[in-house]
C-alpha positions in Angstrom: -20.6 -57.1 -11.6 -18.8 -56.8 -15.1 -21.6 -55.1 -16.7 -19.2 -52.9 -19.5 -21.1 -49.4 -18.1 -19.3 -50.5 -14.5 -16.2 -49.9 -16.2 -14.3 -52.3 -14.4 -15.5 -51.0 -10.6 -12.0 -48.6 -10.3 -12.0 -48.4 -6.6 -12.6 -44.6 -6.7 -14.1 -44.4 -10.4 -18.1 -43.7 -11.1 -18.4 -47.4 -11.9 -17.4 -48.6 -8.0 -20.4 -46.1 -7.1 -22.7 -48.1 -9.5 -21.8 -51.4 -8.5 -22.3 -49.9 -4.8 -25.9 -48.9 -6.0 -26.4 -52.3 -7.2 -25.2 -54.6 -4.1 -27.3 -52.1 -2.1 -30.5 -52.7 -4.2 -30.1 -56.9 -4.2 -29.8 -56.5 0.0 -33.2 -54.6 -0.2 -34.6 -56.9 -2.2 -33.8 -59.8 0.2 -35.1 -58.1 2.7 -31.9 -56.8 4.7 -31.1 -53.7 6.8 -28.8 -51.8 4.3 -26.4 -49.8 5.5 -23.7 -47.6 3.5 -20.4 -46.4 5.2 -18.7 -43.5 2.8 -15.1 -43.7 2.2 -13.8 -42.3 -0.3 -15.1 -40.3 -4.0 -17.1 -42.7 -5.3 -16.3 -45.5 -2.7 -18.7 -47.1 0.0 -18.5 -50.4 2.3 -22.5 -51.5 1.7 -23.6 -53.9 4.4 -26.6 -55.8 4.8 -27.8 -57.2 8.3 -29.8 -60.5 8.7 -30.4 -59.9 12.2 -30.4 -63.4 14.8 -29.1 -62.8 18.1 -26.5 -60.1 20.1 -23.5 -62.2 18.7 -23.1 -61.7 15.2 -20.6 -63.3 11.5 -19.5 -61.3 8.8 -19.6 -62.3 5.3 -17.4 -59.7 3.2 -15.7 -59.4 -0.2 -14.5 -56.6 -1.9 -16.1 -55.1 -5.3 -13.9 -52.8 -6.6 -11.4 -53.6 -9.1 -8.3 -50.9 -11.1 -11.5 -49.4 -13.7 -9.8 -47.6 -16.5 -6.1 -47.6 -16.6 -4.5 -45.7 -19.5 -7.7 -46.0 -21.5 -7.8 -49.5 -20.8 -10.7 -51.6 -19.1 -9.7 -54.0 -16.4 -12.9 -55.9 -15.9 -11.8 -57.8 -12.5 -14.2 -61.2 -13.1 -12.1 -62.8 -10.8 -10.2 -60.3 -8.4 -13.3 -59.7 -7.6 -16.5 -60.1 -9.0 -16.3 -63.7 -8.3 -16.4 -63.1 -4.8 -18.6 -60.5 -4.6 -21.0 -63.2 -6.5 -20.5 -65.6 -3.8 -21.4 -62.9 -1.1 -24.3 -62.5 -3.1 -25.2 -65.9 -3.0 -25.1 -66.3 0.7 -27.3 -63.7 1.7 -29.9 -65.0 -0.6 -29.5 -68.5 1.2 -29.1 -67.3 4.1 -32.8 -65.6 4.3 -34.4 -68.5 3.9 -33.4 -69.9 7.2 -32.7 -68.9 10.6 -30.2 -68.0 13.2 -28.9 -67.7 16.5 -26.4 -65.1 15.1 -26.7 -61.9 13.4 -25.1 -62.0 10.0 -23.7 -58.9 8.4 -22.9 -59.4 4.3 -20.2 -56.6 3.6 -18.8 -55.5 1.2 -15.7 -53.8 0.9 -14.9 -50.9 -1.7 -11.8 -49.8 -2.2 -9.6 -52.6 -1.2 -7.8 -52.3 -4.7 -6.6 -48.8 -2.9 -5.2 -50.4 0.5 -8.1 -52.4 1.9 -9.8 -48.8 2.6 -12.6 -50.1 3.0 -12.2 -52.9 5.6 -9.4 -51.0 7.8 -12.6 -48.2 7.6 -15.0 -50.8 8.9 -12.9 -51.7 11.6 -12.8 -48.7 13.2 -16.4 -47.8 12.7 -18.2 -51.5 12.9 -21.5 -51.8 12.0 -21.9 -54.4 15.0 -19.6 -54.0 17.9 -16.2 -56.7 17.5 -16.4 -57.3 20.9 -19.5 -59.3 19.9 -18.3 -59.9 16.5 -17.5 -63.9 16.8 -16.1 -64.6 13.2 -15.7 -63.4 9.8 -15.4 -65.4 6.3 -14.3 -63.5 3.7 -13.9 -64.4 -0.5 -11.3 -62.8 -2.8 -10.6 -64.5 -6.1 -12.9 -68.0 -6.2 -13.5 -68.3 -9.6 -10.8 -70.4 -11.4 -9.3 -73.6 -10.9 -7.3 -73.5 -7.8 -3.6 -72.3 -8.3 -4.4 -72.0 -12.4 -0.7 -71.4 -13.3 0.7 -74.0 -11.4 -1.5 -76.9 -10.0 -4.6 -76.3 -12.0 -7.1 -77.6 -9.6 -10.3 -78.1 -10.4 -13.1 -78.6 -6.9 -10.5 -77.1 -4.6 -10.5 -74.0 -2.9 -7.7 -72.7 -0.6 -8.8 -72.1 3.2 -7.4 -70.1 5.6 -7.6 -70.0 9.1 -9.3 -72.7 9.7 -6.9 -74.0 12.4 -8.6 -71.5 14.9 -10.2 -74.7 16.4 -10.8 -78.0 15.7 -14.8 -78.0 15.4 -14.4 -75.4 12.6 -11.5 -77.2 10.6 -14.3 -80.2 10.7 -17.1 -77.9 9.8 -15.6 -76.5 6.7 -14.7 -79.8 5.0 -17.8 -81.4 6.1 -19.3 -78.7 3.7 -16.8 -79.1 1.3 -17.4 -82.8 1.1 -21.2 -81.7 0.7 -20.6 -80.1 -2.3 -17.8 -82.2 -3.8 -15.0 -79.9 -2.9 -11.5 -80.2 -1.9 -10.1 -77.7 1.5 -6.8 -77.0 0.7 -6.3 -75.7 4.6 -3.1 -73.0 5.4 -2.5 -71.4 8.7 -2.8 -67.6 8.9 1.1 -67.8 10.1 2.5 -69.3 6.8 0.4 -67.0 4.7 1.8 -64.1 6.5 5.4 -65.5 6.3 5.4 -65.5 2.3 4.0 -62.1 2.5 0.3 -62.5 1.5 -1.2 -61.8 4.7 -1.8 -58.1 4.1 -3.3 -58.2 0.5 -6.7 -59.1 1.2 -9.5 -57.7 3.6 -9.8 -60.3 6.2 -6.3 -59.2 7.6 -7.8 -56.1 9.8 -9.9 -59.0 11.6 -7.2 -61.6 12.5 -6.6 -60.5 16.1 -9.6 -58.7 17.1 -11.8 -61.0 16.4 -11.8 -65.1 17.5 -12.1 -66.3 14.1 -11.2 -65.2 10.3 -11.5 -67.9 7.4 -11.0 -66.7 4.0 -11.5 -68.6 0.8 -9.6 -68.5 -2.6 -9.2 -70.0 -5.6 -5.5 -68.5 -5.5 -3.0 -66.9 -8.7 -3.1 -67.2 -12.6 -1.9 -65.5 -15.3 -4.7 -63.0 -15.6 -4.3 -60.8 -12.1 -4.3 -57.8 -12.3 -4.8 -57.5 -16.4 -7.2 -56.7 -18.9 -7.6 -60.2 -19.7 -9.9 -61.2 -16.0 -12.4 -61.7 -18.0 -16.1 -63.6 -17.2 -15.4 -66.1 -19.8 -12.6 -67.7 -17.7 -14.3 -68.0 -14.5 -15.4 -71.7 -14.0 -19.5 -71.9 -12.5 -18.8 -75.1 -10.9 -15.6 -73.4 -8.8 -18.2 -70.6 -8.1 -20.5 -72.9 -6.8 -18.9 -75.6 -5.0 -17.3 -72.5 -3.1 -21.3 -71.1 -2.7 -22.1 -74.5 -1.1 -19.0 -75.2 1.0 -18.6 -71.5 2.8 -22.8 -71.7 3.3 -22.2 -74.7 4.8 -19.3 -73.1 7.0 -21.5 -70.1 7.9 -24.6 -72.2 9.4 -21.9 -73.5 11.4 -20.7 -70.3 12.7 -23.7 -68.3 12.7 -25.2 -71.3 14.3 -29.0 -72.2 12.2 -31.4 -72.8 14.2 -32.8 -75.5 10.6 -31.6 -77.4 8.0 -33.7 -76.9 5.4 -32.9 -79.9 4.2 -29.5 -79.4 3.9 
């Protein structure tokens, strides 16, 4: 995702186009129905389908990131290659199993712009919402949680998990899988401190029954030149991997273990 000829993935800049080209060409390889919704210059929402039954989960994170600025390269490891990684991840999991539920892997370009590219999908779904029955989505997972202040490490904020109680158990039955801590906050509170709208999942909360999203939260490095790869920490990434995949057999129901 930080490759230096993506440039930093500028939401509308040639190097969101590659990255495009590049999540499209992993789906393939797995084996998934690709599709690409157009938004914008070089911006598309790429989505692959695992197909299971009429009821279907999405899996999303954005890929774009603010490119070039002033000459400068903003290369977005974090906000949100990270997450795009862990989208990755899960589709590659997920084909090796099976399900009573489609699964659609999204992701979103140009959420750097306005969440374009979710507020887009929502009005032209690739599965219908009305048969849509959750979505988990990732946006910054790759650093201790809350860095600049409680400097977590095996934690990962959670949202929305109050939806019901059978998810709420779900989730931190993963997470206890995989050695992680659920920090859990309701949808509300998020939205009271003004968060709410900054991150795709917000188009779904209402239309659909349930919307988790996972992050590792805020550190000095948003937004800067200085996201760089060298800060992410793997076992964040993973223990995030293993906890949402955990989640999503859950809500896209498998049909086997594999061991798990």
């Amino acid at each position: 995702m930080c490759d230096p000829d993506r440039a930093g993935r500028g939401s509308y800049q040639p190097g969101a186009r590659k990255t495009a080209d590049y999540i499209a060409h992993r789906f393939k390889k797995l084996g998934l129905e690709v599709i690409r919704q157009h938004l914008y210059r070089n911006a598309d929402n790429v989505i692959g389908i695992f197909r299971g039954g009429d009821e279907a989960v999405v899996v999303s994170a954005h890929y774009d990131h603010l490119g070039v600025q002033a000459g400068v390269v903003y290369p977005g490891a974090d906000d949100n290659a990270s997450g795009a990684a862990v989208l990755l991840a899960l589709a590659r999991d997920a084909v090796a199993r099976s399900y009573a539920r489609t699964i659609l892997f999204v992701a979103f370009g140009a959420e750097e712009a306005g969440l374009v590219g979710s507020r887009y999908y929502i009005t032209h779904p690739a599965w219908p919402l009305a048969k849509t029955a959750g979505v988990i989505n990732f946006d910054m997972v790759g650093r201790n949680f809350f860095e600049s202040g409680a400097d977590k490490p095996a934690t990962v904020g959670v949202i929305g998990l109050e939806a019901n109680v059978k998810l709420a158990a779900a989730a931190r039955a993963a997470a206890k899988r995989a050695h992680m801590s659920v920090v859990a906050a309701p949808a509300k509170l998020v939205r009271m401190f003004g968060f709410a709208y900054r991150t795709d999942d917000w188009w779904f909360r209402g239309r659909i029954p349930v919307a988790v999203h996972f992050s590792t939260g805020f550190h000095p490095d948003y937004h800067k030149p200085t996201d760089t790869v060298d800060k992410l920490v793997p076992s964040q990434l993973a223990g995030v991997a293993h906890t949402a995949a955990g989640l999503l057999r859950y809500m896209a129901r498998a049909k086997v273990s594999a061991g798990d």
